[in-house]
C-alpha positions as CSV (number, residue, x, y, z in Angstrom):
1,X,0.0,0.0,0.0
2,X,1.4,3.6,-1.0
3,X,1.5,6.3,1.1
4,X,0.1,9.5,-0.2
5,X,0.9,12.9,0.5
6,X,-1.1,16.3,0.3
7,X,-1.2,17.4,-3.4
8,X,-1.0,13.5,-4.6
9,X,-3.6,12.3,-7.5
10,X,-5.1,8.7,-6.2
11,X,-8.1,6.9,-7.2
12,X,-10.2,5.4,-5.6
13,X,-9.9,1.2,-6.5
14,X,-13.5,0.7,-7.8
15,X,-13.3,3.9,-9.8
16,X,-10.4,3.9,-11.8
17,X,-10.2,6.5,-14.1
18,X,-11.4,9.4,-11.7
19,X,-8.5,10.9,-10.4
20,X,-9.0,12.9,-7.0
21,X,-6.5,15.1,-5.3
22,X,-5.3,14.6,-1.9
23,X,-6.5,17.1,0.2
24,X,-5.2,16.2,3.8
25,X,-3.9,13.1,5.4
26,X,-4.5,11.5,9.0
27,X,-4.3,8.1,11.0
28,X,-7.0,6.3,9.6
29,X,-9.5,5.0,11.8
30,X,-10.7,1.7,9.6
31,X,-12.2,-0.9,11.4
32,X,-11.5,-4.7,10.8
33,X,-9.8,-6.3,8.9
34,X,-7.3,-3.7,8.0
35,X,-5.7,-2.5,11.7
36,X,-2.8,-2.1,10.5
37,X,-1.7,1.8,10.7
38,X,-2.4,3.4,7.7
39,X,-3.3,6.9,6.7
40,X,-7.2,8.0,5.7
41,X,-7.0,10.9,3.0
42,X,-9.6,13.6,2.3
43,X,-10.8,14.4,-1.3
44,X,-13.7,15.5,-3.1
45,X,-15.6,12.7,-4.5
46,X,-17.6,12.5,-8.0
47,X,-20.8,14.5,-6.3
48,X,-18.6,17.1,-4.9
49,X,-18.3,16.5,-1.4
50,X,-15.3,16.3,0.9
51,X,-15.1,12.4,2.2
52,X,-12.8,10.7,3.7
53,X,-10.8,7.5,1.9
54,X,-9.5,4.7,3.8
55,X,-5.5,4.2,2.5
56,X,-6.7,0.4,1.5
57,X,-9.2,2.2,-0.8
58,X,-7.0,4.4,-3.1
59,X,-3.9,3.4,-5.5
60,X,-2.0,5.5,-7.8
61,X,-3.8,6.2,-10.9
62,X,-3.9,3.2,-13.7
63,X,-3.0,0.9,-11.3
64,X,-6.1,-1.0,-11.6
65,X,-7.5,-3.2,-9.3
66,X,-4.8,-5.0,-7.4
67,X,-6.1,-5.8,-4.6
68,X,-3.6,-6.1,-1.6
C-alpha cells in the first residue's frame, strides 16, 4: 500500500479513471480487517463532497485493481 501525501492524484480502487487530489492526510480509523496503521485521505468525490478515503481504498492512478 502507497503512502500518499497532500497534493497526490489517487483513485479510488473501484473507480479507476477518476483521479482525485489529496487534500489532507490522517491516521485512519478503519475498522476490521485492515488494523494495520495506515493513513485515511480527504478528497472531493464524484458528487462534490469532501469524504474521507480509507489508505486500502485508493492506488495510484492506472493501477487497476490490485487488490492487496
Amino acid at each position: 500500500m502507497d503512502q500518499f501525501k497532500t497534493g497526490d492524484i489517487i483513485e479510488h480502487r473501484l473507480m479507476p479513471g477518476f483521479t482525485m487530489t489529496v487534500l489532507e492526510t490522517r491516521d485512519c480509523k478503519a475498522e476490521a480487517p485492515f488494523r494495520d496503521p495506515h493513513l485515511a485521505y480527504r478528497v472531493t468525490d464524484p458528487g462534490g463532497n469532501d469524504v474521507w478515503l480509507c489508505g486500502h481504498e485508493v492506488q495510484k492512478p492506472g493501477e487497476g485493481l490490485a487488490w492487496p
